[in-house]
TORKOL-4160 file (C-alpha; in steps of 0.2 Angstrom, whole numbers, padded with zeros to 4 digits, m for minus):
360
<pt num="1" X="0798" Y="0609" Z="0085"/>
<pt num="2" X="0794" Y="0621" Z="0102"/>
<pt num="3" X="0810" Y="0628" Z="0107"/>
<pt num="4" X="0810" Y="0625" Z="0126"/>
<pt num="5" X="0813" Y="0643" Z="0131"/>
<pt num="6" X="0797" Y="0647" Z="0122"/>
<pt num="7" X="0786" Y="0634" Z="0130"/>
<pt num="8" X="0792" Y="0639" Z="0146"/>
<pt num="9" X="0787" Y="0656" Z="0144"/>
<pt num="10" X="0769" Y="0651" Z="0135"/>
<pt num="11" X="0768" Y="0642" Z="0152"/>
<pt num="12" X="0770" Y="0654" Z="0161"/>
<pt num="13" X="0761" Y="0666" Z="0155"/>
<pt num="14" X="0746" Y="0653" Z="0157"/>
<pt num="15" X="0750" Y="0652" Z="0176"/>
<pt num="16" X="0749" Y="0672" Z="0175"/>
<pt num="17" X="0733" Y="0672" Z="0170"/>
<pt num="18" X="0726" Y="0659" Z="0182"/>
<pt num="19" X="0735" Y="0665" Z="0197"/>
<pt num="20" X="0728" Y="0684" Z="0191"/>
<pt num="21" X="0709" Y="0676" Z="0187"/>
<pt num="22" X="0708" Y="0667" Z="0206"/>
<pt num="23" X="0717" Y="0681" Z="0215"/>
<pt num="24" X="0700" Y="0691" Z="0220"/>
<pt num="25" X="0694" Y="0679" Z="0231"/>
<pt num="26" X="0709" Y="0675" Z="0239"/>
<pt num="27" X="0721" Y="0693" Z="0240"/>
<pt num="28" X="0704" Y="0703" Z="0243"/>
<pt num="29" X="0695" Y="0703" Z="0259"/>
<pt num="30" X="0679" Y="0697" Z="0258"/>
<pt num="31" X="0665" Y="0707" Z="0267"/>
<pt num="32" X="0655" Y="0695" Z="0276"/>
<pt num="33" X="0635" Y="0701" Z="0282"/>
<pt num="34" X="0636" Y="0692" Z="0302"/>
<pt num="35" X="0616" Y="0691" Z="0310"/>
<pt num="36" X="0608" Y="0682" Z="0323"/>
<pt num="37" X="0605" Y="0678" Z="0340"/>
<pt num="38" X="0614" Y="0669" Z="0353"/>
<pt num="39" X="0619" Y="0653" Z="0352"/>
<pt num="40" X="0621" Y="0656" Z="0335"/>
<pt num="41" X="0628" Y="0677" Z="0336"/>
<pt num="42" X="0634" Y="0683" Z="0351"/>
<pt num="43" X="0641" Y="0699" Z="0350"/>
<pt num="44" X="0655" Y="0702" Z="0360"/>
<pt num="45" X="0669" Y="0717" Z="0364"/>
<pt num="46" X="0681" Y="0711" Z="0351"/>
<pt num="47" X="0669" Y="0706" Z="0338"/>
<pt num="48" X="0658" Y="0691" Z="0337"/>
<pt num="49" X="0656" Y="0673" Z="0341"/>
<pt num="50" X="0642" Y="0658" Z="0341"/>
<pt num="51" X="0639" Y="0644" Z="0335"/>
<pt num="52" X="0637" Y="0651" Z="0316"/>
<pt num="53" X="0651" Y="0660" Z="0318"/>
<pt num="54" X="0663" Y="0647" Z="0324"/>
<pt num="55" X="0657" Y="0636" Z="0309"/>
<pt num="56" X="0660" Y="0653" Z="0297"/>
<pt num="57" X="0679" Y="0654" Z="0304"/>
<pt num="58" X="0682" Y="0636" Z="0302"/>
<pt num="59" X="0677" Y="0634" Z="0284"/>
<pt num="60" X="0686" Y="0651" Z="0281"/>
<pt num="61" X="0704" Y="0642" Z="0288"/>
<pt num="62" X="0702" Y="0629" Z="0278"/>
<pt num="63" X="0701" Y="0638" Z="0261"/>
<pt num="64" X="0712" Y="0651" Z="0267"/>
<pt num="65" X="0700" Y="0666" Z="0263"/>
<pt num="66" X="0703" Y="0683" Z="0272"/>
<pt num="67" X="0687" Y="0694" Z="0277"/>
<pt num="68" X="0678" Y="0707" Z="0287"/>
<pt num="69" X="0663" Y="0704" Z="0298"/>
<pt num="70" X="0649" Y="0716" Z="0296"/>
<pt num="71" X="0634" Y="0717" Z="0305"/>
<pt num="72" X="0617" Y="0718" Z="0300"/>
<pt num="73" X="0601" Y="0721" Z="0307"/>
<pt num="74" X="0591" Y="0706" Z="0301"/>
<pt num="75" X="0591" Y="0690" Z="0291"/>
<pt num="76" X="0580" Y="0698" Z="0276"/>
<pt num="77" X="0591" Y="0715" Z="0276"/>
<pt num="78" X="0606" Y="0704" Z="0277"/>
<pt num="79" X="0599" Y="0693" Z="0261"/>
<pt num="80" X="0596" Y="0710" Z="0252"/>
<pt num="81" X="0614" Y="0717" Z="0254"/>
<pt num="82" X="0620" Y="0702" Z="0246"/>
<pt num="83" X="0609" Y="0704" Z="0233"/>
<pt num="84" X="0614" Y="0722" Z="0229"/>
<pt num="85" X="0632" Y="0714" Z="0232"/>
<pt num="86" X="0636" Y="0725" Z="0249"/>
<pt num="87" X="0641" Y="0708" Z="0257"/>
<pt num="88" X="0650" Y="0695" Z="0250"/>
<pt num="89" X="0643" Y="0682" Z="0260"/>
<pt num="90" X="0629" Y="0682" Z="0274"/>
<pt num="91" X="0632" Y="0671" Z="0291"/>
<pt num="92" X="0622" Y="0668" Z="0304"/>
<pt num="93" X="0606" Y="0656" Z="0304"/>
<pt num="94" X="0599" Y="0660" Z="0288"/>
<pt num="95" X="0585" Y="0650" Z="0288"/>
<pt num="96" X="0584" Y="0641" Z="0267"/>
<pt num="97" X="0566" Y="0642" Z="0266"/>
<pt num="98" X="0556" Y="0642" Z="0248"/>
<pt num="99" X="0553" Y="0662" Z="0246"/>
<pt num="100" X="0573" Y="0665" Z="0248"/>
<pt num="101" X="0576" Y="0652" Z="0237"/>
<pt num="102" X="0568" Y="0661" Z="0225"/>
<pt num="103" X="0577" Y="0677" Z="0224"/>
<pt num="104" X="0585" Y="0675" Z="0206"/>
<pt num="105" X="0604" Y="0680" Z="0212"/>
<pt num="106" X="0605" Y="0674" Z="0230"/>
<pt num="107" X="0609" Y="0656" Z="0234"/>
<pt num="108" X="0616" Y="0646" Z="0250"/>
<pt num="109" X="0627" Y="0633" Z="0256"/>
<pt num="110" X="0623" Y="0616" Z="0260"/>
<pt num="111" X="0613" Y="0617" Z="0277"/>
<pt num="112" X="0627" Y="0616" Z="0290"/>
<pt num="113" X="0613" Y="0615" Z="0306"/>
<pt num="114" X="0595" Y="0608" Z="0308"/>
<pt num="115" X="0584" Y="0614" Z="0318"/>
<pt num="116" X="0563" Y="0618" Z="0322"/>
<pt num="117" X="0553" Y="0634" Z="0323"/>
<pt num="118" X="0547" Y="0633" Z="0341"/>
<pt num="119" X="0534" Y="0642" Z="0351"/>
<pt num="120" X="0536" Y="0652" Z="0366"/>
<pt num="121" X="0518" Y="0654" Z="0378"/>
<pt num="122" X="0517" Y="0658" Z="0397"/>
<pt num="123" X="0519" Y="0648" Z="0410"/>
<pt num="124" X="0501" Y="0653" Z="0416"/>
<pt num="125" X="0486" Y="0656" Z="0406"/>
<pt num="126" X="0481" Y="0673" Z="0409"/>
<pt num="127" X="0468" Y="0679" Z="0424"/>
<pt num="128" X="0452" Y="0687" Z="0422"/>
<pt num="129" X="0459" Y="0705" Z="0428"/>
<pt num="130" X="0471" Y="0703" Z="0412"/>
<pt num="131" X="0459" Y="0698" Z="0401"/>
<pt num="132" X="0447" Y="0712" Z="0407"/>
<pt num="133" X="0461" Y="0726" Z="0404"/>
<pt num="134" X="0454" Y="0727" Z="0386"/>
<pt num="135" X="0440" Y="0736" Z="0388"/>
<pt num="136" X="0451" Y="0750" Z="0395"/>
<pt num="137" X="0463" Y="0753" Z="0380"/>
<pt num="138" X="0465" Y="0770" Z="0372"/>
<pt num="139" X="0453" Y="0765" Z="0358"/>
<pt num="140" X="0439" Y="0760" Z="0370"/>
<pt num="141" X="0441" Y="0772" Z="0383"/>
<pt num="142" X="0444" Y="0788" Z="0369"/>
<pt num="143" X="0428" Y="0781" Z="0359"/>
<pt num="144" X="0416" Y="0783" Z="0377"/>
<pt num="145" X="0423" Y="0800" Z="0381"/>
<pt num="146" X="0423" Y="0806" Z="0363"/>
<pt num="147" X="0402" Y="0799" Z="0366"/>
<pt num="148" X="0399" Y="0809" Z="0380"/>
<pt num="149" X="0405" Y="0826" Z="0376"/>
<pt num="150" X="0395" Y="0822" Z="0360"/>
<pt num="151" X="0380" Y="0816" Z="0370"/>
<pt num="152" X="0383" Y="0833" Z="0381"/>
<pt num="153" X="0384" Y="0846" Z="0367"/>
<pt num="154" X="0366" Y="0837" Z="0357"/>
<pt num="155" X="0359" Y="0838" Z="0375"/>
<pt num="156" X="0363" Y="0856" Z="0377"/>
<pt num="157" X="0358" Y="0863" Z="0360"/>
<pt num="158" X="0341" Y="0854" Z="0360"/>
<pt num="159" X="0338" Y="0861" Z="0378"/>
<pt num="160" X="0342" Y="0877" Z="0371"/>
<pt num="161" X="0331" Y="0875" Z="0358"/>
<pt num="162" X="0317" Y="0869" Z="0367"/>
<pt num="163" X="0317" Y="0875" Z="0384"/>
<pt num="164" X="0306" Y="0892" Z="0381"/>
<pt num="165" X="0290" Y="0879" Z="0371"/>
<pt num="166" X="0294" Y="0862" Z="0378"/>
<pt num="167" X="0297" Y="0865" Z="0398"/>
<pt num="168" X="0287" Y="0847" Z="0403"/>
<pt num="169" X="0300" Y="0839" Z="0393"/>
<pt num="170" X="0314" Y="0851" Z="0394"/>
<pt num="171" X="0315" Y="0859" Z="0412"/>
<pt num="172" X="0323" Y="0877" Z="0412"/>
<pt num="173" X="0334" Y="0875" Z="0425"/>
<pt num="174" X="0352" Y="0870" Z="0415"/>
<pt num="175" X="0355" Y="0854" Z="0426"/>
<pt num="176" X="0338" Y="0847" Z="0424"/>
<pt num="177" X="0337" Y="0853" Z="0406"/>
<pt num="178" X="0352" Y="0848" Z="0399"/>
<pt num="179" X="0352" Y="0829" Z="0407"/>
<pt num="180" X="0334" Y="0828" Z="0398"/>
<pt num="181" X="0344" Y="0835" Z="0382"/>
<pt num="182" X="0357" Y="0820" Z="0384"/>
<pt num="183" X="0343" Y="0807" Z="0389"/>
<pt num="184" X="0335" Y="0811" Z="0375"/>
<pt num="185" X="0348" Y="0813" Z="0363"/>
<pt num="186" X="0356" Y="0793" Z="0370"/>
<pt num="187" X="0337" Y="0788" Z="0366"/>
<pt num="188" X="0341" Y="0794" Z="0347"/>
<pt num="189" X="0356" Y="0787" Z="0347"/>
<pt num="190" X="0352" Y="0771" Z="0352"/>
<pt num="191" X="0335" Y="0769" Z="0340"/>
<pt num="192" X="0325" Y="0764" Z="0357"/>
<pt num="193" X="0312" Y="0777" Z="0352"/>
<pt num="194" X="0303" Y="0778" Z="0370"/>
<pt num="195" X="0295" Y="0794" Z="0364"/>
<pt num="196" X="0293" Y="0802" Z="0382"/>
<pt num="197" X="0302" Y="0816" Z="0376"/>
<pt num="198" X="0301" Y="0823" Z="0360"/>
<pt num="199" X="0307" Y="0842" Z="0351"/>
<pt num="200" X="0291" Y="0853" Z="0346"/>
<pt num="201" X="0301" Y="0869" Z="0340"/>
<pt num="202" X="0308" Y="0869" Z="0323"/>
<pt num="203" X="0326" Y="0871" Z="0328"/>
<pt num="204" X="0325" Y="0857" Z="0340"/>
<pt num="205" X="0319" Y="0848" Z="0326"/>
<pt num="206" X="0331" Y="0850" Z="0314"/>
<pt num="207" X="0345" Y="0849" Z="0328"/>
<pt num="208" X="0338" Y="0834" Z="0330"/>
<pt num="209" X="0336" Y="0830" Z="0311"/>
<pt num="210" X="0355" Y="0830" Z="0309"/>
<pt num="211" X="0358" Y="0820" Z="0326"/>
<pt num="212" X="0349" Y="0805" Z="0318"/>
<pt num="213" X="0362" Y="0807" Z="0303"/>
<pt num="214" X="0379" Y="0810" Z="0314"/>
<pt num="215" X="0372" Y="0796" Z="0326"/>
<pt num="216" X="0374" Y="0783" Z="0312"/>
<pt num="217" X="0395" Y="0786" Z="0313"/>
<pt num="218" X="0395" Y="0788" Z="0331"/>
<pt num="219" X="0387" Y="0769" Z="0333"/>
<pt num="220" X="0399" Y="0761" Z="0321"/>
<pt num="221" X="0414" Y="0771" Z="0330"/>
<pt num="222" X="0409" Y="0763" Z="0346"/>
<pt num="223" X="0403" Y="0747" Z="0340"/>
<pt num="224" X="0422" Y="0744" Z="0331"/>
<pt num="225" X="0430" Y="0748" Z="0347"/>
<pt num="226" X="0418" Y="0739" Z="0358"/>
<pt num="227" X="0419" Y="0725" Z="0345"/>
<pt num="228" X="0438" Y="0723" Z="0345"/>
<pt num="229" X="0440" Y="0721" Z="0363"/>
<pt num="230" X="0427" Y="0710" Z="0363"/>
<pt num="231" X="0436" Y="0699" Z="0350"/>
<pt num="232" X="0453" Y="0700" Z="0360"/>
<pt num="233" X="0445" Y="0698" Z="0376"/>
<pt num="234" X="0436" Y="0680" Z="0368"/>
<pt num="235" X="0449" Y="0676" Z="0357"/>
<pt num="236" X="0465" Y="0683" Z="0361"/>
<pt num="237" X="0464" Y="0684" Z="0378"/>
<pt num="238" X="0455" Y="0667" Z="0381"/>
<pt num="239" X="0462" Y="0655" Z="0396"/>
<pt num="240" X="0463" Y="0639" Z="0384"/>
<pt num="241" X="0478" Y="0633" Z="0384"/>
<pt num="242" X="0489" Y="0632" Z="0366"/>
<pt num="243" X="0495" Y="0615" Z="0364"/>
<pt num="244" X="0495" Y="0613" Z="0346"/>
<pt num="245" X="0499" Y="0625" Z="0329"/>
<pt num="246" X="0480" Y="0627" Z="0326"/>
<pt num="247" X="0475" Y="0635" Z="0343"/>
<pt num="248" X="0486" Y="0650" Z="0338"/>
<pt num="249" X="0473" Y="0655" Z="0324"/>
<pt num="250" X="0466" Y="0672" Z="0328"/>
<pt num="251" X="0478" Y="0676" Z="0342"/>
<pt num="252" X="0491" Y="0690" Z="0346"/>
<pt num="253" X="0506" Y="0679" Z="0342"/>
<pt num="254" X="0524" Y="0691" Z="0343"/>
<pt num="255" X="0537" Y="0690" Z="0328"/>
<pt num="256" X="0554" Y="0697" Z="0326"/>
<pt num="257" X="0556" Y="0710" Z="0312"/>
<pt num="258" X="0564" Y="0703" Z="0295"/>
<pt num="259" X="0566" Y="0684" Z="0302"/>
<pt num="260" X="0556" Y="0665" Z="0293"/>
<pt num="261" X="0543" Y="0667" Z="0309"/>
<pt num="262" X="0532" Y="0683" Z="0300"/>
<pt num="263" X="0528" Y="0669" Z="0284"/>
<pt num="264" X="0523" Y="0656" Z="0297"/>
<pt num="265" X="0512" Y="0668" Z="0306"/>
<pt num="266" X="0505" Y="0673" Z="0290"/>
<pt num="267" X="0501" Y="0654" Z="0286"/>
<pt num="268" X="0496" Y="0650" Z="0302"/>
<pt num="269" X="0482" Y="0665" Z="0300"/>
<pt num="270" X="0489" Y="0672" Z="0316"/>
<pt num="271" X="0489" Y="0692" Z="0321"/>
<pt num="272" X="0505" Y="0697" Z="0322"/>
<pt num="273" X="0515" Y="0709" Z="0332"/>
<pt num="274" X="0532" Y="0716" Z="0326"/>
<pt num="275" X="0546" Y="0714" Z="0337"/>
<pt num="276" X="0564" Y="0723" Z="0339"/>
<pt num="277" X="0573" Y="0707" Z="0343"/>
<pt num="278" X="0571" Y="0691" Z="0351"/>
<pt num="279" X="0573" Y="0699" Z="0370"/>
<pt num="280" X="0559" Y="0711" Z="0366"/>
<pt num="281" X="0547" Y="0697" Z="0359"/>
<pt num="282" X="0551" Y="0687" Z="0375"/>
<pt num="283" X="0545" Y="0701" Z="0387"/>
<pt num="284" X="0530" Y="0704" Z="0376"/>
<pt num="285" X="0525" Y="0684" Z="0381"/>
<pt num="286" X="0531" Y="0688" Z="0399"/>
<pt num="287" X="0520" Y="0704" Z="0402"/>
<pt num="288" X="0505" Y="0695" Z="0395"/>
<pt num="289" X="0507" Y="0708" Z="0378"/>
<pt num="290" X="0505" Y="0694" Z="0366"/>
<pt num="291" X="0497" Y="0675" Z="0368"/>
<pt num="292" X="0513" Y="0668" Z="0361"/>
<pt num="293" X="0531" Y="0671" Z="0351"/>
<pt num="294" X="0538" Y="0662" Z="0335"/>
<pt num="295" X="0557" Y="0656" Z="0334"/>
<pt num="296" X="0569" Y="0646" Z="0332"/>
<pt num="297" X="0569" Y="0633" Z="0345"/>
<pt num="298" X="0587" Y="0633" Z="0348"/>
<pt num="299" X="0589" Y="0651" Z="0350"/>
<pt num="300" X="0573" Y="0652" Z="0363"/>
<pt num="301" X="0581" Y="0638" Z="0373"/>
<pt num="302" X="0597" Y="0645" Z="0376"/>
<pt num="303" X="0590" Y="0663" Z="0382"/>
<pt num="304" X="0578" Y="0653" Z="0392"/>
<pt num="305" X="0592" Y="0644" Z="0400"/>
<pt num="306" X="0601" Y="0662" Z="0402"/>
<pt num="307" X="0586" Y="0670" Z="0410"/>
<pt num="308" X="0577" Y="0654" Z="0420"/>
<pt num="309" X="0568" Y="0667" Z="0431"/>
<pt num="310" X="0554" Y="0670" Z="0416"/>
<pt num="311" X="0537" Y="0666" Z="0417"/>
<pt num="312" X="0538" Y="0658" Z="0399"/>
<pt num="313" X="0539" Y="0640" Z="0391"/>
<pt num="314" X="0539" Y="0632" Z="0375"/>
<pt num="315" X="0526" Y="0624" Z="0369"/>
<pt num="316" X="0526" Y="0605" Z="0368"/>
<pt num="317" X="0524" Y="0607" Z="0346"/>
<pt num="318" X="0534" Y="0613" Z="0334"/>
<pt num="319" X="0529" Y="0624" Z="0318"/>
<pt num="320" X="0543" Y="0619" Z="0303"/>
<pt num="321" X="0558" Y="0612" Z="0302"/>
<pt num="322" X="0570" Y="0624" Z="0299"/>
<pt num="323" X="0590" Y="0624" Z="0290"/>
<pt num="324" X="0602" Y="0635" Z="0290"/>
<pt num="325" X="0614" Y="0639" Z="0280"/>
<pt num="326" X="0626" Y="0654" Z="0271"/>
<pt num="327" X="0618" Y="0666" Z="0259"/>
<pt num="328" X="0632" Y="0672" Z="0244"/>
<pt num="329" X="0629" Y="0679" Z="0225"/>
<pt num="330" X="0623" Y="0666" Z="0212"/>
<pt num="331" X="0638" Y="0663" Z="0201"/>
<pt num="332" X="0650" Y="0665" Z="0217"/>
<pt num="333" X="0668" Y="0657" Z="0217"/>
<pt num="334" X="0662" Y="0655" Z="0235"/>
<pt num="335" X="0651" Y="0641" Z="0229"/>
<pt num="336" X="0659" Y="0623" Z="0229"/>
<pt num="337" X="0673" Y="0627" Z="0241"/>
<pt num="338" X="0659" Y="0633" Z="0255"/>
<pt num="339" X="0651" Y="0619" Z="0251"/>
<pt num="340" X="0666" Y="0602" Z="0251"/>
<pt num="341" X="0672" Y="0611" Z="0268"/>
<pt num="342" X="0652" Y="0612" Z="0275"/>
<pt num="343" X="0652" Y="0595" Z="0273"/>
<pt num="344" X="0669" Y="0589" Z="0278"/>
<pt num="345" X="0666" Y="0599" Z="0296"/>
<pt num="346" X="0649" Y="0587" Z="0297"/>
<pt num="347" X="0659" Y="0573" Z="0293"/>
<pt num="348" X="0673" Y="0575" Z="0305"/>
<pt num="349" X="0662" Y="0579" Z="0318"/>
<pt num="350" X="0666" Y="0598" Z="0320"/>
<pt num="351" X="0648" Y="0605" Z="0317"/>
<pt num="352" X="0644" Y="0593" Z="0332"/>
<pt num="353" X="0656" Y="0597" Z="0345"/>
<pt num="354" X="0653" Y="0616" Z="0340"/>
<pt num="355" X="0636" Y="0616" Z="0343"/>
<pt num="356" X="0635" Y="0606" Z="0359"/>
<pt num="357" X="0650" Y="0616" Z="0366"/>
<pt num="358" X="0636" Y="0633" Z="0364"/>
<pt num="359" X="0617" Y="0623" Z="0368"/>
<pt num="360" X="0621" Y="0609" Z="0383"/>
């Protein structure tokens, strides 16, 4: 038979040991990893606020949990320092896609928000002028200059050369002589082969000799720069209007470091254009930088609404549909309690009310 005084202290030292085993999620602050845009982030003088933070502090009073928000710089670095267990838990609109998924000890909540990956293009298809500004980039521009001084110094040494023996074809005065030097060095160059002059001395030949060879590098210099504006100028730069995912192949389309858009550009076979933030990919579309911007819908909507005065729009199309949710460690306690209370604030409404509180 169990004397009583016995159970009761077999009892409780089975409550000791339970208490002790849940007490580092609940005594301990958790260190939560906060990134995102506005309406989702906002980051303001006493700390943070948003639509993703909201549902964060509401799932956080209902299971009681203390914690520290800590910012981070992007959703993927924000993904990582879970990983390495920096953060406990990452908030913000993490996007669930397949390649997350896959990281072996990273997993999310159910998806508390449902939204689209929308597209960002000017108001106004861009003007000849714009699209003319190509052909005076650095590249282009350095590629001609680097051509003449080149084109100068073959005309020169060849006049040098062949001034004294050649004078019908190679005057002795240096203006006359050294333009005929660059005619005929343009001539090589170019493989036109008029033959109306032509070196007789044995220097100028072999100048000339080694002209043929450097020319073949100075061609397909110019003819890579002249061939990317070109393309950009057809392509890039053209004035048909994108009204669906496949009319941005080929172009200049901006994305924001770290974020779901970069694999979309990729799939899409788009050129991509790294972007700080979603401000700085918004006035890349404004200036006429880029042919279009990838992001979430939702957070594009609201800075639009912010900022009405920009020459920007979204596209009538959508790319993916996209859900957020939070990022913890696989194998967290974090796990069924995030989950029930997600749920529950759908349910009730919560998530609703939350969200049309930030986007109408």
């Amino acid at each position: 038979m169990i004397r009583p005084r016995l159970l009761i202290s077999s009892l409780s030292a089975v409550m000791v040991v339970l208490i002790s085993g849940a007490a580092p999620l609940l005594a301990k602050p958790l260190k939560v990893g906060v990134t995102g845009t506005p309406p989702f982030v906002t980051k303001t003088g006493s700390g943070f606020s948003g639509i993703s933070v909201d549902v964060w502090r509401e799932v956080a009073e209902e299971n009681k949990l203390t914690y520290e928000l800590i910012p981070q710089e992007s959703p993927d670095e924000g993904i990582r320092a879970v990983d390495s267990e920096a953060i406990d838990l990452l908030v913000g609109p993490i996007s669930i896609t397949p390649r997350r998924l896959a990281i072996p000890d990273v997993n999310f909540t159910q998806p508390y928000f449902f939204a689209k990956a929308g597209v960002l293009v000017p108001k106004s298809p861009p003007t000849l002028f714009s699209r003319l500004q190509v052909f005076f980039g650095r590249a282009v521009i350095s590629s001609v200059v680097v051509l003449i001084g080149v084109l100068a110094a073959v005309g020169t040494l060849v006049w040098l050369a062949e001034r004294h023996r050649n004078e019908e074809a190679f005057p002795k005065p240096a203006v006359a002589g050294i333009s005929s030097g660059m005619w005929f060095a343009l001539v090589t160059l170019t493989t036109v082969g008029y033959g109306d002059k032509a070196p007789v001395t044995r220097m100028g030949r072999t100048i000339t000799s080694i002209w043929m060879v450097m020319s073949l590098i100075a061609v397909s210099s110019l003819t890579a720069s002249l061939a990317s504006a070109f393309t950009l100028f057809l392509s890039g730069a053209a004035d048909t209007p994108i009204t669906s995912a496949k009319d941005l192949a080929q172009r200049r389309v901006a994305v924001i470091q770290g974020t779901s858009g970069i694999r979309l550009a990729e799939s899409g076979n788009m050129n991509q254009v790294a972007a700080r933030n979603l401000a700085a990919a918004i006035e890349m579309v404004n200036q006429g930088q880029v042919d279009a911007m990838i992001f979430d819908r939702p957070a594009i909507r609201y800075y639009l609404k912010q900022n009405p005065e920009m020459k920007v729009k979204l596209a009538p199309f959508t790319l993916a549909e996209e859900t957020y949710g939070f990022a913890f460690k696989t194998g967290s306690q974090l796990n069924t309690p995030l989950d029930v209370s997600i749920l529950k604030l759908q349910r009730n409404g919560t998530v609703e009310k939350l969200t049309s509180q930030q986007l109408d």
